[in-house]
TORVO-874494 format. One line per field, with one value per residue: residue number from 1; residue in one letter; x, y, z of N, C-alpha, C in turn. Coordinates in steps of 0.2 Angstrom, whole numbers, m for minus. Layout:
# TORVO-874494
k	(NUM, ...)
r	(A, ...)
n_c1	(X, ...)
n_c2	(Y, ...)
n_c3	(Z, ...)
ca_c1	(X, ...)
ca_c2	(Y, ...)
ca_c3	(Z, ...)
c_c1	(X, ...)
c_c2	(Y, ...)
c_c3	(Z, ...)
//
This chain:
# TORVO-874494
k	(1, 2, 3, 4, 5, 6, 7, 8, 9, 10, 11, 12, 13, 14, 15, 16, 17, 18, 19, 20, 21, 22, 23, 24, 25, 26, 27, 28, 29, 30, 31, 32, 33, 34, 35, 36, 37, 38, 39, 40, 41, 42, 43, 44, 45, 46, 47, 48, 49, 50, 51, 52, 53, 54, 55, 56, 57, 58, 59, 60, 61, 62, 63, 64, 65, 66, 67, 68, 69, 70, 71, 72, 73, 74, 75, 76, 77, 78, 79, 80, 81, 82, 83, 84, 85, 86, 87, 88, 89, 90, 91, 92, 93, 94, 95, 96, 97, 98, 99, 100, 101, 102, 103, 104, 105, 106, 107, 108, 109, 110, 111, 112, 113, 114, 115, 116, 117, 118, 119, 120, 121, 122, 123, 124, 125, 126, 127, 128, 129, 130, 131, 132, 133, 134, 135, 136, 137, 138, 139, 140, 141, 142, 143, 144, 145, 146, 147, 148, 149, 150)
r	(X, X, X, X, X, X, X, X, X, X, X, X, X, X, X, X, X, X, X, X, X, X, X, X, X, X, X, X, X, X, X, X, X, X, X, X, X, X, X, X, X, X, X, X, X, X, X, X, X, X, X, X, X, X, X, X, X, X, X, X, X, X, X, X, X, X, X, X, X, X, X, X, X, X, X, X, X, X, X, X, X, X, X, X, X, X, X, X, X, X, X, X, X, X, X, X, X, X, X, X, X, X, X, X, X, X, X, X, X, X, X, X, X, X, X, X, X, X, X, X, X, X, X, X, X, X, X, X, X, X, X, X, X, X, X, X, X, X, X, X, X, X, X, X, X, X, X, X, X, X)
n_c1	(m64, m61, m57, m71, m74, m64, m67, m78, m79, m68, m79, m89, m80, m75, m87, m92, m82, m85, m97, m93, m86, m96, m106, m96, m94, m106, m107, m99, m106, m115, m111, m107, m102, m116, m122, m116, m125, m130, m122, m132, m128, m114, m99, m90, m77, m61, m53, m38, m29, m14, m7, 7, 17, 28, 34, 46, 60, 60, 67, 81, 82, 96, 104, 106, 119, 118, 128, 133, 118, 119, 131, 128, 119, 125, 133, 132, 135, 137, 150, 157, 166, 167, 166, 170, 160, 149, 148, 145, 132, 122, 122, 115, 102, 102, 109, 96, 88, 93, 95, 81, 73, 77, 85, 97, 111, 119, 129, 133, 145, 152, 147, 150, 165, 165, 161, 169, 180, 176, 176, 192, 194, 190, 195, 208, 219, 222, 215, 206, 193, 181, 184, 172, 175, 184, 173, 164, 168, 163, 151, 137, 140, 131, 115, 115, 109, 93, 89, 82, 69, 63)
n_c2	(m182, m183, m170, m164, m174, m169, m155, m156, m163, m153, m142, m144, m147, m134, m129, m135, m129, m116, m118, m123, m111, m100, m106, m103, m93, m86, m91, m84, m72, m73, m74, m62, m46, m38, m23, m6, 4, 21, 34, 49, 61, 70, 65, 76, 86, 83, 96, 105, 113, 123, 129, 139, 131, 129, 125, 115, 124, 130, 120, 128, 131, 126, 134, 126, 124, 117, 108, 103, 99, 84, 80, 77, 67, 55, 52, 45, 40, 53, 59, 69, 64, 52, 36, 22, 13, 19, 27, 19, 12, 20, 20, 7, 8, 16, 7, m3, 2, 4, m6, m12, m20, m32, m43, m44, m42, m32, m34, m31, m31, m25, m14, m8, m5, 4, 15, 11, 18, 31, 34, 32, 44, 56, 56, 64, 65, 51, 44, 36, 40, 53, 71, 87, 97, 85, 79, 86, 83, 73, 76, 76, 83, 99, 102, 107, 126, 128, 137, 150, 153, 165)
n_c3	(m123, m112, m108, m105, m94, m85, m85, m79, m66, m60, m59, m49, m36, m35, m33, m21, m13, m14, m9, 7, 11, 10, 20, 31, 32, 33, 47, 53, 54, 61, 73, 75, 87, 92, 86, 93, 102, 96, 102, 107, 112, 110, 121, 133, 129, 138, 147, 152, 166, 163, 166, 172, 164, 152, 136, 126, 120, 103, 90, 80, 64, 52, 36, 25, 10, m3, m8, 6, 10, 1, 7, 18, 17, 11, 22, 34, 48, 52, 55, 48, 37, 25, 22, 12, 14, 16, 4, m4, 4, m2, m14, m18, m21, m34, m43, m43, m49, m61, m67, m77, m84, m75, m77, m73, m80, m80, m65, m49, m45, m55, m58, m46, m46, m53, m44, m34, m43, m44, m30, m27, m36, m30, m18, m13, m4, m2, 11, 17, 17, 13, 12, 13, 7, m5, m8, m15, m29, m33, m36, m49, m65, m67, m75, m94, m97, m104, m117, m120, m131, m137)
ca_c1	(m69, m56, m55, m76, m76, m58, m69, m85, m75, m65, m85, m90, m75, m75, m93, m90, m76, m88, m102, m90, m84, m101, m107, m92, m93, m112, m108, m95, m109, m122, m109, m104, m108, m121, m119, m113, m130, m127, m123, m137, m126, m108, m95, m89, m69, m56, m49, m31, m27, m7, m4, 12, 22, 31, 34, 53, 62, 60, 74, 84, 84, 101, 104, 116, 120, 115, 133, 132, 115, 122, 136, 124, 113, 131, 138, 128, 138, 136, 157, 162, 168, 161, 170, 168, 154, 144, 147, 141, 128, 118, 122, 112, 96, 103, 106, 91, 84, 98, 94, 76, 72, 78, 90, 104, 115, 128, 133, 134, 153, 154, 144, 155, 170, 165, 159, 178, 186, 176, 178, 196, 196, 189, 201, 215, 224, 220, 215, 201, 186, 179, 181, 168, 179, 184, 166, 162, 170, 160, 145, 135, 138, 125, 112, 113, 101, 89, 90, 75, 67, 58)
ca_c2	(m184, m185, m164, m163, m175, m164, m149, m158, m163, m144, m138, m149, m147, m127, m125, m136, m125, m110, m117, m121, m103, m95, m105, m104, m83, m86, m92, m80, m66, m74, m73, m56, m45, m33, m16, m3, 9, 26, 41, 55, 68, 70, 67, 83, 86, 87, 100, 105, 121, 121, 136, 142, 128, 132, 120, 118, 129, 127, 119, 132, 127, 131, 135, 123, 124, 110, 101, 101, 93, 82, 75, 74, 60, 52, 53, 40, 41, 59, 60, 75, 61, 48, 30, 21, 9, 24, 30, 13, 12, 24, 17, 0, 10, 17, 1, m8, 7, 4, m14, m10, m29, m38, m48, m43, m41, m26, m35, m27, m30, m22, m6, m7, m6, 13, 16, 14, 22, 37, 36, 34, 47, 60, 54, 66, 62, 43, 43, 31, 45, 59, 77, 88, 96, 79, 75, 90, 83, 66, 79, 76, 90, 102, 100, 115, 129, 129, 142, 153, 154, 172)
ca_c3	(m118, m103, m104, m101, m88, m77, m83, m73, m57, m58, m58, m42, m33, m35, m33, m15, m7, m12, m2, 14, 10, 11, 26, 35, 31, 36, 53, 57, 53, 64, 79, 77, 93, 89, 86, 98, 102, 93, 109, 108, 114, 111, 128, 134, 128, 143, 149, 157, 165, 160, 173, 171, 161, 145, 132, 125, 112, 94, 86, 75, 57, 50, 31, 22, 5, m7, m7, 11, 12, m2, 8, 25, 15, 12, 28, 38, 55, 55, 58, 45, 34, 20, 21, 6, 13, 17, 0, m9, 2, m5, m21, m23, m25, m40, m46, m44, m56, m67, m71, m78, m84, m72, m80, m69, m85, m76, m59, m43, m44, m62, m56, m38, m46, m54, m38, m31, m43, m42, m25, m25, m39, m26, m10, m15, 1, 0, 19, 13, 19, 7, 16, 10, m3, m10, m10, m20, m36, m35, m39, m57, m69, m69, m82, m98, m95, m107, m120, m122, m140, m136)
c_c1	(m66, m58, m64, m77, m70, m65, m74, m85, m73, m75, m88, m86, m76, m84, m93, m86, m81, m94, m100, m90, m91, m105, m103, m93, m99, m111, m105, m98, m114, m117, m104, m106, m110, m121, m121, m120, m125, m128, m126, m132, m119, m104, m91, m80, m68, m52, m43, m29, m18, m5, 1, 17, 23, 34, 44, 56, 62, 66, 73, 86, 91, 100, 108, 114, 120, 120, 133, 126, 115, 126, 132, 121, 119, 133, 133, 128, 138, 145, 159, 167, 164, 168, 166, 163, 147, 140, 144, 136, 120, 117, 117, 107, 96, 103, 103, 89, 89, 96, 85, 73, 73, 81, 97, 111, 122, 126, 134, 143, 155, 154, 148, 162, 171, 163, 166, 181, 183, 176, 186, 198, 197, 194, 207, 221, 225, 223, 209, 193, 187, 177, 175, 172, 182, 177, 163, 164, 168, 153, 144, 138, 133, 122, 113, 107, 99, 89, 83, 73, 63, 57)
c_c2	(m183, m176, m163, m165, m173, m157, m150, m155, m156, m140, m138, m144, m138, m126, m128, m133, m118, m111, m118, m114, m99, m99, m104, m95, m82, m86, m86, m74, m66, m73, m67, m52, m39, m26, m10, 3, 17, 34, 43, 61, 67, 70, 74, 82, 88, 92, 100, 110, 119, 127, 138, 140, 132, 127, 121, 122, 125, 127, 125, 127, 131, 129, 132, 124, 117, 106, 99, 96, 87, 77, 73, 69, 53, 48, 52, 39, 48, 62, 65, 71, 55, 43, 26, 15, 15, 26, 25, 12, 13, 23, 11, 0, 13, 11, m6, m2, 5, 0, m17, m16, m32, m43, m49, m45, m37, m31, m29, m25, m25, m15, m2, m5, 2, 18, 18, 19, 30, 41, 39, 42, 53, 60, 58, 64, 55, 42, 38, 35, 52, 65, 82, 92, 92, 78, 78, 88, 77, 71, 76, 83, 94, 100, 109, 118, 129, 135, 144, 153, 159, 174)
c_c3	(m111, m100, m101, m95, m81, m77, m78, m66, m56, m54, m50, m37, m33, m32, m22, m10, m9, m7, 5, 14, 14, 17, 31, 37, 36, 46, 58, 60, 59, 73, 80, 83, 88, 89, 90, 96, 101, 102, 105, 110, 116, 119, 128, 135, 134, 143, 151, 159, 168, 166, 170, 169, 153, 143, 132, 120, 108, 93, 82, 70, 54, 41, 29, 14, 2, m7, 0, 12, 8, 0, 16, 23, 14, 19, 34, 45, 58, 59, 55, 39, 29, 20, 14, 7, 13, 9, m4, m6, 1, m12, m24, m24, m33, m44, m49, m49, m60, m71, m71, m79, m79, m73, m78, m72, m82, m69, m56, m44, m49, m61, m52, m43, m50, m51, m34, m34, m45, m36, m25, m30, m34, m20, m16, m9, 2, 7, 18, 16, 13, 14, 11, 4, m6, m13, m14, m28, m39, m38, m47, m60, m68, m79, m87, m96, m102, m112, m122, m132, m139, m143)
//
């Protein structure tokens, strides 16, 4: 008996915030301002006469090779070097993919810490920065090609 008479009041109660609702919308409709008479004949585009200016030169695009653009996405400061915050923080997007559920089963710490020692792996001089031939050895493998079946 008790669920009939919550479902009633629910009925009431919703059906009363939908009539505020719809005059409130109403009213807002009725003091809308009224709409803008349609131009008959387009305005006439400006002109500029530029005379004798000259824009500035086009950047040169230069050609890098793939470890270079590689270690530029790295290399946040733009110094010619990779410090190990740079290098991790490019990493926490991997991480959020990593942990597909959301249960944050692997830790950040757990992660970070194959993080370091790939870093320190690559630091041959342990200066605590990656030049770009250290950084060449943090690369993935290449993937196998594909073997044809002709």
């Amino acid at each position: 008996m008790n669920r009939f008479l919550l479902g009633g009041l629910a009925v009431f109660v919703l059906l009363g915030i939908g009539l505020f609702w719809w005059q409130g919308h109403a009213e807002v409709e009725a003091a809308a301002p009224p709409a803008a008479p349609m131009a008959t004949e387009p305005a006439p585009l400006p002109s500029a006469d530029v005379g004798d200016m000259v824009g500035p030169e086009l950047p040169e695009a230069t050609e890098l090779s793939r470890e270079q653009r590689r270690f530029g996405r790295y290399d946040r400061d733009r110094d010619g070097r990779i410090s190990r915050n740079e290098m991790l923080s490019t990493r926490s997007d991997i991480f959020r993919k990593l942990d597909k559920d959301g249960n944050n089963l692997l830790t950040f710490e757990e992660w970070a810490v194959a993080t370091v020692d790939k870093f320190d792996g690559a630091d041959g001089d342990r200066d605590g920065y990656l030049t770009p031939a250290e950084f060449r050895k943090t690369a993935p493998p290449p993937k196998p090609k594909a073997k044809c079946s002709c």
